[in-house]
Steps between C-alpha positions, in 0.01 A plus 500: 500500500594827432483817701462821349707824610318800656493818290632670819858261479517545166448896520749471769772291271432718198526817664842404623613404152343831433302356207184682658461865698146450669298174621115610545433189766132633487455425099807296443633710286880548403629828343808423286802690616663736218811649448632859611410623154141380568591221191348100582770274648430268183538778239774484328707811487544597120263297263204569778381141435389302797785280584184260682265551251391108433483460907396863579362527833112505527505903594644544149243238331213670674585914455223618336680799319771309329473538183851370316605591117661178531584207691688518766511858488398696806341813441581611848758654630621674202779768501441879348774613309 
């Protein structure tokens, strides 16, 4: 038999890998941690093409607003020049 993990240990392990910023115990809901520039952990740099994109997290597979020109893309995030 198998025993499944509690959201709360596994906020608590992925927080300390610093894959996530927030656990909501409430609605068991993870917010993805980012970079200092704001940029997804899994974005690459300088294509902007999700380096995850085939096993994307379910907060990425969900957003209601994404809207990519192509796969892999993310339209987030995006620098000015």
């Amino acid at each position: 038999m198998m025993v499944e993990e509690e959201p709360r240990q596994i906020a608590k392990r992925r927080q300390k890998a610093r894959l996530i910023d927030h656990f909501n115990h409430k609605n068991v809901v993870f917010t993805m941690a980012r970079r200092a520039s704001g940029d997804c952990n899994f974005l690459h740099p300088t294509t902007r093409l999700c380096t995850v994109y085939d096993q994307r997290p379910e907060t990425c597979r969900l957003h209601p607003q994404k809207k990519s020109p192509k796969p892999g893309f993310c339209v987030y995030g995006g620098r000015v020049a």
